[in-house]
Structure formats: structure tokens, C-alpha cells
C-alpha positions as CSV (number, residue, x, y, z in Angstrom):
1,X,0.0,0.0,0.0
2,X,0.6,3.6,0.0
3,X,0.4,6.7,2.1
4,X,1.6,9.5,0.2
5,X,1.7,13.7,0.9
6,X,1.6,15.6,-2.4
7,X,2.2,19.6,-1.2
8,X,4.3,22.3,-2.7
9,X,5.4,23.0,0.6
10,X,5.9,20.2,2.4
11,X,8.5,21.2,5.6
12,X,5.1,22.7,6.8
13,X,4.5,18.7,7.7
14,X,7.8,17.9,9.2
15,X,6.3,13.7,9.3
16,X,4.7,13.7,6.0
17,X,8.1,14.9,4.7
18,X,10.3,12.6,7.4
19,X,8.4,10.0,6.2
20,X,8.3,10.6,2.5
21,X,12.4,10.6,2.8
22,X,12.4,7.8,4.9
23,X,10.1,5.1,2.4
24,X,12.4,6.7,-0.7
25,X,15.8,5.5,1.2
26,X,13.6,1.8,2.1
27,X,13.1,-0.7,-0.7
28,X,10.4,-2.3,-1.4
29,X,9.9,-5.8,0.9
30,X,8.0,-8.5,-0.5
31,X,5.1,-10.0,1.1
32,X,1.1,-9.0,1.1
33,X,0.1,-6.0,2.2
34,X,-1.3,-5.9,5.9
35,X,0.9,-9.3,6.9
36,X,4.4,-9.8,7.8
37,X,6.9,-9.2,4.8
38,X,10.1,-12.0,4.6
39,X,12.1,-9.6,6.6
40,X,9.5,-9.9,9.7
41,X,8.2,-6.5,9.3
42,X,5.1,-5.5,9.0
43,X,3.8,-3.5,5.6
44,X,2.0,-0.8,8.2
45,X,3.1,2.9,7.0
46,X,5.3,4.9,9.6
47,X,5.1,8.7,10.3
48,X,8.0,9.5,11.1
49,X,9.0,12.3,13.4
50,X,12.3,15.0,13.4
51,X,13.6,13.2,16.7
52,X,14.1,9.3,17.3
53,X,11.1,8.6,19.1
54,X,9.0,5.5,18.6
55,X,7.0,5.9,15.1
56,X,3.3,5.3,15.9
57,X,1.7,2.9,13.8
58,X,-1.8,2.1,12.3
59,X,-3.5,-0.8,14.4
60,X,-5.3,-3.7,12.2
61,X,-8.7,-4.5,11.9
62,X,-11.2,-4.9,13.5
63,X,-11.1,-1.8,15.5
64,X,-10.7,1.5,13.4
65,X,-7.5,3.9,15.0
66,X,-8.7,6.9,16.4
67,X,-7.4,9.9,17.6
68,X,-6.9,10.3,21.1
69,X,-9.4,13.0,21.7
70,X,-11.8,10.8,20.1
71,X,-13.6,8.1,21.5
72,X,-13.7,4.3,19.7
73,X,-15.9,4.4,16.3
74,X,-19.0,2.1,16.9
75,X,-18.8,0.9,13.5
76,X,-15.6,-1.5,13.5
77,X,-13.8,-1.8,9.8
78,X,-14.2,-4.7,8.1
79,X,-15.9,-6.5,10.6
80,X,-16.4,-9.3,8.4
81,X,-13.2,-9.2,6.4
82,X,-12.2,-7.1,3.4
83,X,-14.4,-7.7,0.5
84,X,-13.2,-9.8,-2.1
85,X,-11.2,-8.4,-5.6
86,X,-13.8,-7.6,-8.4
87,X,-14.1,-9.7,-10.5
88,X,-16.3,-8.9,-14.2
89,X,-19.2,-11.7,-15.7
90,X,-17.7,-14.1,-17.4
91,X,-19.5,-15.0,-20.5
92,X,-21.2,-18.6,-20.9
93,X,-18.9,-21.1,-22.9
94,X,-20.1,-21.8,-26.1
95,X,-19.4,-25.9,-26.3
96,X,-19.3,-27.6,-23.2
97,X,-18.2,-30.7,-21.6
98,X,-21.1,-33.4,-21.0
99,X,-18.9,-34.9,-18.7
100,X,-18.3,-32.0,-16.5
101,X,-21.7,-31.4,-16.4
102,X,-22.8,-34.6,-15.0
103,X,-20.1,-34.2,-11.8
104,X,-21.6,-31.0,-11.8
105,X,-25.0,-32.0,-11.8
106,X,-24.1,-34.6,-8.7
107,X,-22.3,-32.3,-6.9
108,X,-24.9,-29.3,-7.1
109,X,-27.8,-32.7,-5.8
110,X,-25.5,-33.4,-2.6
111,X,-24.6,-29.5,-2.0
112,X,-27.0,-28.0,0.7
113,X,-29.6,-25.7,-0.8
114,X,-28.2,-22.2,-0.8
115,X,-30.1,-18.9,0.9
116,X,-32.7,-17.0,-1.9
117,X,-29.6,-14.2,-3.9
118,X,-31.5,-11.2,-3.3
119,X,-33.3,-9.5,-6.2
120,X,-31.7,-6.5,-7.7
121,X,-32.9,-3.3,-7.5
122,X,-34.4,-2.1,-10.6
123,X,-32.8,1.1,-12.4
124,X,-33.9,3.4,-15.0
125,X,-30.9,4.8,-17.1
126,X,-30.4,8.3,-17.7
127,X,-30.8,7.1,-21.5
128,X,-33.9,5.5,-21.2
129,X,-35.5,8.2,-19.2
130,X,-34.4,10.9,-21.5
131,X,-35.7,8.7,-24.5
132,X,-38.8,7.9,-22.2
133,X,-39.5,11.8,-21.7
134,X,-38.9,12.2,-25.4
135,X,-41.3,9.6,-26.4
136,X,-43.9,11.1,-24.3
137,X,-43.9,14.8,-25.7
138,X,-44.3,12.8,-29.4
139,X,-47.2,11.3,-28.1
140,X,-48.6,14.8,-26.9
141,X,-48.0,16.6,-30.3
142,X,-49.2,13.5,-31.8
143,X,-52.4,14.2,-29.9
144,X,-52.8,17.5,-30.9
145,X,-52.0,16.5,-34.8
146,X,-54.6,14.0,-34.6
147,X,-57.5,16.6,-33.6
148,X,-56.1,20.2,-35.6
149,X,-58.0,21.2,-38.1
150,X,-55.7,22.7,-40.9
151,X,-56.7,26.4,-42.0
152,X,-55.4,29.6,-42.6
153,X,-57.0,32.0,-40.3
154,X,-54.8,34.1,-38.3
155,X,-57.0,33.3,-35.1
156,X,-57.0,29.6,-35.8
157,X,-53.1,29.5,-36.1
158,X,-52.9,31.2,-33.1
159,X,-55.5,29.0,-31.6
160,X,-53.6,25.8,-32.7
161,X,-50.5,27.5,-31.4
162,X,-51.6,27.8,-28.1
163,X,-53.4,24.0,-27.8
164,X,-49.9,22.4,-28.7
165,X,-48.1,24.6,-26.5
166,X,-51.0,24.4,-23.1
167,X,-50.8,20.4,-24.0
168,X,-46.4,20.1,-23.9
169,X,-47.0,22.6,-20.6
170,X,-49.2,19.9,-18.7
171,X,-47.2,17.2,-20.0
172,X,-43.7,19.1,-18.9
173,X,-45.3,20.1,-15.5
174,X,-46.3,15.8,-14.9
175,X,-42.5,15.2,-15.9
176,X,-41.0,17.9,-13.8
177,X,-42.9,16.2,-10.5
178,X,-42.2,12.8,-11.4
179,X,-38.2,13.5,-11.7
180,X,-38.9,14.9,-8.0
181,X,-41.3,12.2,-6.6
182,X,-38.0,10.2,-5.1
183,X,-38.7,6.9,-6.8
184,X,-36.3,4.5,-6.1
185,X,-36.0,3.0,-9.6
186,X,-35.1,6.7,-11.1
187,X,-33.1,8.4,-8.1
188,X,-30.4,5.5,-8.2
189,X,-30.3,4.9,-12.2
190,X,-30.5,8.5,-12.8
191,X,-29.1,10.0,-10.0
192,X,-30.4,12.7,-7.8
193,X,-28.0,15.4,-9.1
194,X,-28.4,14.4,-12.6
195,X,-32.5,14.6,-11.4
196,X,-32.0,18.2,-9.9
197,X,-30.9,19.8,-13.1
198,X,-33.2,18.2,-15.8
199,X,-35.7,19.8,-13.1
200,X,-34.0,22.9,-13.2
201,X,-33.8,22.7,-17.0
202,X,-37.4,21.4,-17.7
203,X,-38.6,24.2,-15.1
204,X,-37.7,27.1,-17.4
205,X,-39.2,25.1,-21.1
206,X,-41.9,24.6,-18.8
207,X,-42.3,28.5,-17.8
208,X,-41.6,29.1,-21.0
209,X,-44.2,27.1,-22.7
210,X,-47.2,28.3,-20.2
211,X,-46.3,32.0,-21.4
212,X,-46.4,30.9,-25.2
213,X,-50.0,29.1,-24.1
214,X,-51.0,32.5,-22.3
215,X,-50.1,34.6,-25.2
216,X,-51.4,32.8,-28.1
217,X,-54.1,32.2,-26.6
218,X,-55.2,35.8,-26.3
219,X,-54.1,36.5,-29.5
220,X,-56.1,33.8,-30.9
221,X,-59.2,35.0,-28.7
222,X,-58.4,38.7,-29.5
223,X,-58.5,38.3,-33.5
224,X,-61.5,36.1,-33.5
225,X,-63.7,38.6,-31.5
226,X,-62.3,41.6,-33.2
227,X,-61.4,43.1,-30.2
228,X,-57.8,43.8,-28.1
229,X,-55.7,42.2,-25.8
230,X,-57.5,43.9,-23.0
231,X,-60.9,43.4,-23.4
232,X,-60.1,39.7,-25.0
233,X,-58.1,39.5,-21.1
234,X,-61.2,40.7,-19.2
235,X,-63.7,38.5,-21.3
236,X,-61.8,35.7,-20.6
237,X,-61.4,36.1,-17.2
238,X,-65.4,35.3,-16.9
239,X,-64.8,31.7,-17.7
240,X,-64.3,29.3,-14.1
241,X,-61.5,26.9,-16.3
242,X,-59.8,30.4,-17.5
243,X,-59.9,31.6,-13.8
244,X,-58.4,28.3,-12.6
245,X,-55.9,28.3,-15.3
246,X,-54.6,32.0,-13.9
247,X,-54.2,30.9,-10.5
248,X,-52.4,27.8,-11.9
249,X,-50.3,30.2,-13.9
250,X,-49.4,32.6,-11.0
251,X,-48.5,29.5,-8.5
252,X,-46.0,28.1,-11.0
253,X,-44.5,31.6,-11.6
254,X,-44.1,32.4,-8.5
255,X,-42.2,28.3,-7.7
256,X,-40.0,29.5,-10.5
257,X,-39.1,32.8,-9.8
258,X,-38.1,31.5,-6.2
259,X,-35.5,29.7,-8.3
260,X,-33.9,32.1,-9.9
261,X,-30.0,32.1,-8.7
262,X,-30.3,36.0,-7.4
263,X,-33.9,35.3,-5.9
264,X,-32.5,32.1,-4.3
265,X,-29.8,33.8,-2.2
266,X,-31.7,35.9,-1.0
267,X,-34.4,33.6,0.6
268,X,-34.1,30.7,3.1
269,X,-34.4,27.3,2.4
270,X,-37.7,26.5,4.3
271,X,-39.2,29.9,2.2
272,X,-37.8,28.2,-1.0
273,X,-39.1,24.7,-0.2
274,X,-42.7,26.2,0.7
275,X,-43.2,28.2,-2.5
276,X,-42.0,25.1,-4.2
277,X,-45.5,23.6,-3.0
278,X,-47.2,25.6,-5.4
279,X,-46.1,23.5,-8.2
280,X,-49.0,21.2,-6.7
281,X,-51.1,23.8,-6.7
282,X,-50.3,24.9,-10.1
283,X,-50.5,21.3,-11.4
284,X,-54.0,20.5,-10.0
285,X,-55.6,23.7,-11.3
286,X,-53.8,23.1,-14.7
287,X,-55.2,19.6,-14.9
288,X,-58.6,21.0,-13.8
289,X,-58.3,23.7,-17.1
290,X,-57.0,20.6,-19.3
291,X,-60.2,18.6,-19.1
292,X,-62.4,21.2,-20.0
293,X,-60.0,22.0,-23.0
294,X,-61.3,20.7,-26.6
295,X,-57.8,18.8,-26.7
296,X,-58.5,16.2,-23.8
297,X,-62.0,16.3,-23.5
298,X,-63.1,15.9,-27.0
299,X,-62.7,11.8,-26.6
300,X,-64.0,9.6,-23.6
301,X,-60.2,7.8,-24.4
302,X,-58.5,11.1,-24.0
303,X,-60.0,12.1,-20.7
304,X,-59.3,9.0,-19.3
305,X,-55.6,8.8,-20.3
306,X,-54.7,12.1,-19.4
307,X,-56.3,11.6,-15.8
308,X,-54.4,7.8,-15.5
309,X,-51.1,10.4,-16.3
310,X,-51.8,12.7,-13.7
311,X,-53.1,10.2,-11.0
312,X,-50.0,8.0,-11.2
313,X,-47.8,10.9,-10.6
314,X,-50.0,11.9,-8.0
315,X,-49.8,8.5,-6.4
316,X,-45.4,7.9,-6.3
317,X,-45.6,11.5,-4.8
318,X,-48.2,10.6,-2.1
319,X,-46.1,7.2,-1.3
320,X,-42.6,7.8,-1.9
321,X,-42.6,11.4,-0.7
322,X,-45.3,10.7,2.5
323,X,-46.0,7.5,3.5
324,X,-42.2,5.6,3.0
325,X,-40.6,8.5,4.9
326,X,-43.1,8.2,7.6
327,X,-42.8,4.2,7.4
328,X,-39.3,4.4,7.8
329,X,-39.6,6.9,11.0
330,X,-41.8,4.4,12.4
331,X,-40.0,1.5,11.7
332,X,-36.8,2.3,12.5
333,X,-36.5,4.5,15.6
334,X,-33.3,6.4,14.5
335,X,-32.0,8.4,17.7
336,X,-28.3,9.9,17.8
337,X,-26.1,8.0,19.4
338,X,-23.2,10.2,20.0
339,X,-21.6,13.7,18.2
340,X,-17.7,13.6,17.5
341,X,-15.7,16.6,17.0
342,X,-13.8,15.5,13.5
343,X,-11.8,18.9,13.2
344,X,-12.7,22.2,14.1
345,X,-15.3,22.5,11.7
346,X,-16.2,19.2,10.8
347,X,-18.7,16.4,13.4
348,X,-19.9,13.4,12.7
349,X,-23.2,12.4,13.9
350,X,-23.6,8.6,14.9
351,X,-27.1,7.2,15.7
352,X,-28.7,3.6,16.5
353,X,-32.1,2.1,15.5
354,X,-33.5,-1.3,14.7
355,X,-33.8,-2.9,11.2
356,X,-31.4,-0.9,9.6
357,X,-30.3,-3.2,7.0
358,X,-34.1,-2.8,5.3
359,X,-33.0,0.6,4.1
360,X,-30.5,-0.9,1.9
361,X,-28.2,1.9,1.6
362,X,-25.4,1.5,-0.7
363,X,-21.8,2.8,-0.2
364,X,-21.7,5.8,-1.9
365,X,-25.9,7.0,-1.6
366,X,-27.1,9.5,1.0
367,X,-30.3,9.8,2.5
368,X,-32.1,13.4,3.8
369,X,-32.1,13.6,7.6
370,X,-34.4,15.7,9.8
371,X,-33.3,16.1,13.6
372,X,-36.0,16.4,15.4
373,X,-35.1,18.8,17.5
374,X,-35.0,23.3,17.9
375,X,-34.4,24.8,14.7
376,X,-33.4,22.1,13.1
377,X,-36.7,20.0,13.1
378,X,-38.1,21.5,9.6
379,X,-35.5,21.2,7.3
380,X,-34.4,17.9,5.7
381,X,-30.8,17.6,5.2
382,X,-29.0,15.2,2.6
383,X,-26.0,13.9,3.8
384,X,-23.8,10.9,2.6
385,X,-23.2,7.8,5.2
386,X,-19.3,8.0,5.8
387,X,-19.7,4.6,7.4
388,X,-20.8,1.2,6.0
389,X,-24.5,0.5,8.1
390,X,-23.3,-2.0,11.0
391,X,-25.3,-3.5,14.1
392,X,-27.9,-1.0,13.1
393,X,-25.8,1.7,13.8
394,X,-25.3,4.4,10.8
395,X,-22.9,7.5,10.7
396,X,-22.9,11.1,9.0
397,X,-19.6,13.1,8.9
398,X,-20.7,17.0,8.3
399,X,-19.1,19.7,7.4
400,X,-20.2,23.4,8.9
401,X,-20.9,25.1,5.3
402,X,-24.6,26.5,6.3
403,X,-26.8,27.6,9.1
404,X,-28.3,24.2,9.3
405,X,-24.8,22.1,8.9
406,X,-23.6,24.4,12.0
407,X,-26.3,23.6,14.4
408,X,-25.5,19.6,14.0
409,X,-22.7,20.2,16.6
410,X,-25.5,21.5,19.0
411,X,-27.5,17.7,18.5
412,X,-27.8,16.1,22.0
413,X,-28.0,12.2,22.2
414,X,-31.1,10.9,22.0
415,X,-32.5,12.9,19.4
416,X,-34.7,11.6,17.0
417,X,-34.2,11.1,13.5
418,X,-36.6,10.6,10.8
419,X,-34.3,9.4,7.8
420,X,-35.6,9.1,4.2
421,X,-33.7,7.4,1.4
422,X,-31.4,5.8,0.1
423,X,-30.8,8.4,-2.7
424,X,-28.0,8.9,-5.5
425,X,-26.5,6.5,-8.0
426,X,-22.6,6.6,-7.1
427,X,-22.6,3.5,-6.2
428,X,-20.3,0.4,-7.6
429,X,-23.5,-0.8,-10.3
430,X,-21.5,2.2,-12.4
431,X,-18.2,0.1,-12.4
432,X,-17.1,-1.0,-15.3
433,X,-13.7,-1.7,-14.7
434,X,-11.0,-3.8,-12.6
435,X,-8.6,-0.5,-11.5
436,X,-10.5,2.0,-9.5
437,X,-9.5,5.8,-8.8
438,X,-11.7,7.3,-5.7
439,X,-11.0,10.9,-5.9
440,X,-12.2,13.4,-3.1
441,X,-11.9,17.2,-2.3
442,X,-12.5,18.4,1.2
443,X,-15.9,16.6,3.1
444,X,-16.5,14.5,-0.4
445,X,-14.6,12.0,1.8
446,X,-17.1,10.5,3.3
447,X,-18.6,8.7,0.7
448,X,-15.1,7.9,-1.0
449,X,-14.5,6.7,2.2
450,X,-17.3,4.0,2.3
451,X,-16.3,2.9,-0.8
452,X,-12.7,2.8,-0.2
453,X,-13.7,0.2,2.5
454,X,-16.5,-1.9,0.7
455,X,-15.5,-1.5,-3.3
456,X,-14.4,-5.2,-4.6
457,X,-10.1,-4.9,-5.1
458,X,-7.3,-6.9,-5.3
459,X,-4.3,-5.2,-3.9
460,X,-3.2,-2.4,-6.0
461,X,-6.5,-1.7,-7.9
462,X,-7.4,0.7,-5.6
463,X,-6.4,4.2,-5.2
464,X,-7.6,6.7,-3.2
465,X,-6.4,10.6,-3.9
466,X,-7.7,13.1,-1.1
467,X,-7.0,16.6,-1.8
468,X,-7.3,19.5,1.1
469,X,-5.6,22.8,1.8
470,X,-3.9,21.1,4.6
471,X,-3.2,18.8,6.9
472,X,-5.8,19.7,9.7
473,X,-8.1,19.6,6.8
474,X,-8.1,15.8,6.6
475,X,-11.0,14.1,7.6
476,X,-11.3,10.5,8.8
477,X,-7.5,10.3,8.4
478,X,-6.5,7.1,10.6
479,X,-9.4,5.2,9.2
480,X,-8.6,5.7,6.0
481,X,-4.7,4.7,6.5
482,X,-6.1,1.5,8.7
483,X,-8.2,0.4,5.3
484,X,-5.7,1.4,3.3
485,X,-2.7,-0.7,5.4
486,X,-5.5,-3.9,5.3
487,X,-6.2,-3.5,1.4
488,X,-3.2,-2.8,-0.2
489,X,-4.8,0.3,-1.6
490,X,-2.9,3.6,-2.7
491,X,-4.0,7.0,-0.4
492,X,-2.5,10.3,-1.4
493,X,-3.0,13.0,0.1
494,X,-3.0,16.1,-1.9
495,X,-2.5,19.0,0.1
496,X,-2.0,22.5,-0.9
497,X,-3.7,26.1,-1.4
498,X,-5.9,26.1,-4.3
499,X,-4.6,29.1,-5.7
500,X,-0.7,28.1,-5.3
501,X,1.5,27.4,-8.5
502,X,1.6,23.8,-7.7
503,X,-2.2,22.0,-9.1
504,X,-2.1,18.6,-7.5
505,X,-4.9,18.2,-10.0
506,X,-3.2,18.8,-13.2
507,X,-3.2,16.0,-16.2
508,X,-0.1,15.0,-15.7
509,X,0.5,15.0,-11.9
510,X,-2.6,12.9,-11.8
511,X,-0.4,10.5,-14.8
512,X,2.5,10.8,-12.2
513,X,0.4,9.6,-8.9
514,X,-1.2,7.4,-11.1
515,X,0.7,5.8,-14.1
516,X,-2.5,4.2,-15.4
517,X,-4.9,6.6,-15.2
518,X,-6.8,6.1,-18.5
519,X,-7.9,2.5,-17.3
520,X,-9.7,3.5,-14.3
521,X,-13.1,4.2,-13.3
522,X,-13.0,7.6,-11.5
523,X,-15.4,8.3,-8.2
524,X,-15.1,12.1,-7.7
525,X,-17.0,13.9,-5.0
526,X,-16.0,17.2,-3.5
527,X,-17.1,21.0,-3.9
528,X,-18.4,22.1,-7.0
529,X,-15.6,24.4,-8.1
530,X,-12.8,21.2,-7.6
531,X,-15.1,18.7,-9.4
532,X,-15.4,20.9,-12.6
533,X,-11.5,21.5,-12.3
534,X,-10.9,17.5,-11.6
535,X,-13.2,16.5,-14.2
536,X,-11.8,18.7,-16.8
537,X,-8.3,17.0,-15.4
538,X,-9.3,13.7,-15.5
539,X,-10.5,13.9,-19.2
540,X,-7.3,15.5,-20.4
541,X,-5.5,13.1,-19.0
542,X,-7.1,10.0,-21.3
543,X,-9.7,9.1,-18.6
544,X,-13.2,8.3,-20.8
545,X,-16.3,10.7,-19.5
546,X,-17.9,7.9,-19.3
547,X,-15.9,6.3,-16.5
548,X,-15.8,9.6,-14.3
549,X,-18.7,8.8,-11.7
550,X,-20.0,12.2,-9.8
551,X,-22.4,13.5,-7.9
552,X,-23.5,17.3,-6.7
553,X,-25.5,17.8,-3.9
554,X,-26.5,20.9,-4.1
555,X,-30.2,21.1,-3.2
């Protein structure tokens, strides 16, 4: 294994550089990492200090190292052993042996029955729902085709105008709740950053398409009466579908003005979150102006297609978003356990319920957590687990970033949690490859750090590059050198200031940390700004977009 210090100034970490010197003057002993090498030392990596005192090293499993201001982590590494290397399917042969498969056949008879393989999780692709999306706005213009009427009349092209575009508005609005409804099949195919900006994309078409409806339809109104926009506004206006349709209208404006970047600094996330509820609003008094529309209600078929549309939606909201959230509360009785200063600005929150292995929370997901508890009670907060779930005992590792993320240090044990999730798709289903690069920036570590622990590896297919300003900054450090000693895995730390001459992130000192860099898959998780620069890194460097895995959560 290695433990490795990457910094332009490195005699500002007198043992990173003692023991960077000291490992260059060693060579290399043979023997598995993590067991006793032919010279009868241990492969355990060794800080060295200035003066000759005893080097601490990293204990083994099963008990993660920790600091001495800390108390022992509840959640023991590798409790059950390391996993095993990856290994890919290997395809069925084409000619086989009858005689093979008649030992086979008597030794799978006399073999004890196996337990049931548990049924994978079903997940959408982000090419499937795009294509799915797609498919669906056909079938709407389709619709409309099907029921125009061709003619050249400047109020019936505005009339047709303004059917197509009301028709793709419902539609987009059912599309933009479903990418929000958390169901499970879409939030770990797709992923829930991924999910967050097609909603933020879709939003503005959306927006955009109720004004053209709006518009045209006045216009349309206006030219077939004979009169103007105002009096064609006011007639209007004495029609109950019309008035419904402009109190849909105003509730989705004023959802999406709330997003606007400038209008979304200067609100608070709970005002954000409640004029969000308006979409509902907006939705159900758009529907209620649809089916009195010539479009939908003109066939019995229609109508009852377009409400089937809008009542599934309606349904995965209700469950996914209502009653699995409050299942889970009840089931589960999540209380914290315990809250462990990490660094001056980072805690991790550790809490205990029962059944925890029914969430089925994969290394690298997060779930949203609300602390019930002052001030902190109203808000749900996603954060990643930066602990494998063990003896029904999970772990959060938080960094203080917002008002919210501040107050966790404030949580008292025994508060209750009400945990909803698993969300996200960085998980290992996205591996496509044997060698594996986890890359992290700041408190991104803590999902790198589950899967540094859990992702399938033979020694030396792992490598693990953690990049913070400086050595304080490092989060989770002894547990990550105890997995790394046990594994065989490569950890560098990258440390540095971001604007200093040196770029630990550059092509090619990411070619020089690692040599074969283009036949990785790349995990990358850390502040926006680092992620775009990594990313941009990683691809100059040979590394397929493709196999660079990354999520964003910023919700």
C-alpha cells in the first residue's frame, strides 16, 4: 500500500516529509500487504518524526484507529473481512463438456440448498428516461395532430399555437414532478444530481411554454372577436376553467421565480421549499383547465388517459414522498447515538435504531435527515453515510458550510431522526472496470470513504487521492490509513492552497500519482468548483467521461 503527501510546501508537515524521505531510502519488501513481509516486518506505514522517538503505527482490523481525543468508532472496519477483488461476468462457454456437467449436476444434488440471492434493484438509465421523456412529448404533439383542423386563419393559427403549447405545458409540469417524486427505480439509475438539473432545465421550457400558451391564446381569442388584448383578457377572465388556469399560472410563476439564482440567495431554504408547494397547486388547477380544454376532453379515451397520467404521478408522490418517509420513522426509531468533533469544523453524527439493513443503503448514496429537535426540526438535510451501516448503527460526517450544517454540533443524544432514502447512483452498479480511482476534495470524503472500505479490489486496484488545503483539513485520516494498510490500496493526500502554483490536480500530476490513469473508473466527490476542475483533469488526461462517476449535492 501507500500513504503519500503531495504539497508544494511540504516542511510545513515535518512527518509527512520525514516520512516521504524515509520510504524513498527503504526498498520495497516482498510480502502481502497488511501481513508480515520475509524480513519480519510489517507492511504498516510509519510517520515518522524529526527526533528518534517510537513511530506510531496504524493498528489492524477490527477496531478503526482513532485519535486520542476521540472516543472508539462504533462501527468496526471490516468486521467481516475485506471484501473480495472484483471480478467482471464471465460469459457462458459456447461448447461444453457433458462430462463435466454430469459431476456438476451430482455435486450441485448433494450440495446443501443455498439462501434465496436477493433480487436487484431495478434502475432506469439516464438514457432510457431521457428517451422515455422524449417519447412522451411525441405522443402529446401527436395528440394534438390528430384533432387540428388545418386552416389559414390568423385566429386559428394562433388557436392551434396555443393548444400544442398548453398540451407540452401539462405534459412538462407531470415530468418535472415525477423527476422529484424520489422513486427509487429513477433516483439510483439516474441519480439525484443528474435529477436536480433536468428539473431545473425542464422548469424554465416549462415557464416558458405556459407563457407561449397564455399569449397565443389571447391572441387567438383577440383576432376572432375583433377586439384587443385587454378586453379579450377581461372576457376571458369570466370563464371558471380560464380563472383556474390563472391561479395555476401565478402559483408556477411564482415556484420558479423562487428559483432564480439571485432570488434564491436571498431567501431561506424552508421559504424556497414552501413556495415550491405551489407546483402542486399549479399542477392541479392546470389539470382541472385541461379537461375542460377541446384537446383532452373531446374523446372519452382522451379524458381517461390524461387523468391515468396525472393520478400516477400523483400516487409515487403521495407514497414515496409521505407515507415511505413516515414508514421508515416508524419502523426504524433512529435516535443519535453520539456527536464527534472531527476537526474544528467538521462532526460526525452517529445514531442507532432497529432494522437498519431494510434501508438498503449502498456505499456511496445518502439519504435526507431531519433532527427532530429546535431549529433544526423543519429542514431535511441530505447527507452521505461515511460509514458502512453495522449493528444498526449508521454514521454522517458533516461539514459546517450552512446555518443548518452548523447547528448539528448542538445535537444532543437521544435525538430523534426521521431518515428518508437511500438516494443517488454513485454507487459500484456504475463500475465498469477492474482498477478504480476514488478521488475526493475536502468533506467529499465521506462517501469515498465507504467505498474505499467496501469496493471489490485486489491489492493495488485501488487508489484513493484526497485533496485539502492542509493537513488539519483531513478528515477521517487514521481510518482511511487502517483500510488502506489492510487492502493494499494507494492513499495520497493532496494537500495545498488552491490558488498556489503547484495544481495537484493537473493532467499529468494525476499521470504521475497514477501511471495508469486512463484504465480507471474515477469516483469524484467534492465541492463544485474542484469537481469541474478535476473533471476537466481527468479527461485530459485519457480518462473516458464515461468512467468519471460524480455527484453534486447541491439542493
Amino acid at each position: 500500500m501507500t500513504i503519500e503527501a503531495t504539497d508544494p510546501q511540504l516542511a510545513a508537515y515535518p512527518a509527512l516529509s520525514a516520512y516521504l524521505a524515509h520510504q524513498s531510502q527503504q526498498p520495497d519488501q516482498p510480502g502481502q500487504p497488511g501481513q508480515p513481509a520475509q524480513s519480519g516486518q510489517p507492511d504498516q506505514p510509519e510517520f515518522a518524526e524529526q527526533s528518534q522517538q517510537a513511530r506510531p503505527t496504524v493498528p489492524t482490523f477490527p477496531t478503526y484507529p482513532t485519535r486520542p481525543s476521540c472516543p472508539p468508532d462504533p462501527n468496526p472496519a471490516f468486521a467481516s473481512g475485506p471484501p473480495p477483488p472484483w471480478e467482471p461476468p464471465q460469459p457462458n462457454p459456447e461448447h461444453s463438456d457433458p462430462a463435466r456437467e454430469v459431476v456438476e449436476e451430482e455435486e450441485a444434488a448433494a450440495a446443501p440448498v443455498a439462501e434465496a440471492v436477493p433480487v436487484r434493484a431495478l434502475r432506469i438509465r439516464p438514457r432510457v428516461m431521457r428517451r422515455g421523456m422524449v417519447a412522451g412529448a411525441g405522443a402529446v404533439s401527436l395528440l394534438w395532430g390528430s384533432q387540428a383542423e388545418p386552416s389559414a386563419r390568423l385566429d386559428a393559427l394562433f388557436a392551434g399555437a396555443a393548444h400544442l403549447s398548453g398540451l407540452l405545458a401539462g405534459y412538462g409540469i407531470l415530468v418535472m414532478l415525477l423527476l422529484m417524486a424520489r422513486v427509487p427505480a429513477v433516483e439510483h439509475g439516474v441519480g439525484a444530481d443528474r435529477l436536480a438539473r433536468w428539473h431545473s432545465l425542464g422548469g424554465r421550457y416549462v415557464l416558458s411554454l405556459v407563457g407561449a400558451h397564455v399569449v397565443l391564446a389571447l391572441c387567438g381569442y383577440a383576432a376572432y372577436t375583433g377586439t384587443d388584448l385587454l378586453r379579450a383578457t377581461a372576457q376571458l377572465l369570466g370563464y371558471g376553467g380560464i380563472v383556474a388556469a390563472a391561479f395555476g399560472t401565478l402559483a408556477l410563476g411564482a415556484a420558479g421565480v423562487s428559483s432564480v439564482r439571485a432570488a434564491r440567495a436571498r431567501i431561506s431554504q424552508e421559504t424556497w421549499r414552501a413556495l415550491h408547494f405551489l407546483t402542486y397547486l399549479g399542477a392541479a388547477l392546470a389539470f382541472a383547465h385541461q379537461l375542460v380544454g377541446p384537446d383532452v376532453s373531446g374523446s372519452p379515451l382522451t379524458v381517461w388517459a390524461w387523468a391515468m397520467l396525472h393520478a400516477t404521478v400523483a400516487v409515487l408522490i403521495v407514497w414515496y414522498r409521505g407515507v415511505v418517509p413516515v414508514r421508515q420513522a416508524l419502523r426504524h426509531g433512529l435516535r443519535v447515538v453520539e456527536v464527534r468533533d472531527e476537526s474544528p469544523d467538521v462532526v460526525s453524527v452517529v445514531m442507532r435504531g432497529t432494522g437498519l439493513d431494510a434501508l438498503r443503503a449502498e456505499p456511496g448514496q445518502f439519504l435526507r435527515w431531519r433532527f427532530v429537535q429546535r431549529r433544526l426540526w423543519h429542514t431535511s438535510l441530505p447527507f452521505s453515510l461515511s460509514a458502512p451501516v453495522r449493528d444498526d448503527t449508521v454514521r454522517i460526517t458533516v461539514k459546517a458550510l450552512g446555518v443548518h450544517s452548523r447547528r448539528m454540533r448542538r445535537l444532543r443524544p437521544g435525538t430523534r431522526v426521521l431518515a428518508t432514502g437511500p438516494f443517488g447512483a454513485m454507487t459500484a452498479h456504475r463500475r465498469t472496470r477492474r482498477k478504480v480511482l476514488l478521488l475526493a476534495g475536502g468533506v467529499g470524503i465521506t462517501p469515498m470513504r465507504v467505498l474505499f472500505e467496501t469496493l471489490p479490489a485486489a491489492p493495488g486496484d485501488l487508489t484513493l487521492l484526497y485533496r485539502a488545503s492542509n493537513a488539519a483539513q483531513l478528515v477521517l485520516r487514521d481510518e482511511l490509513e487502517a483500510i488502506a494498510v489492510a487492502r493494499g490500496a494507494a492513499l495520497h493526500y493532496l494537500l495545498g492552497p488552491s490558488d498556489a502554483s503547484f495544481d495537484p490536480l493537473a493532467p499529468q500530476a494525476l499521470r504521475n500519482l497514477v501511471p495508469d490513469l486512463a484504465e480507471h473508473d474515477v469516483y469524484l466527490c467534492g465541492p463544485g468548483p474542484m469537481a469541474a476542475v478535476a473533471t476537466a483533469s481527468l479527461i485530459r488526461a485519457g480518462v473516458p467521461e464515461q468512467h468519471i462517476h460524480t455527484e453534486q449535492f447541491s439542493f
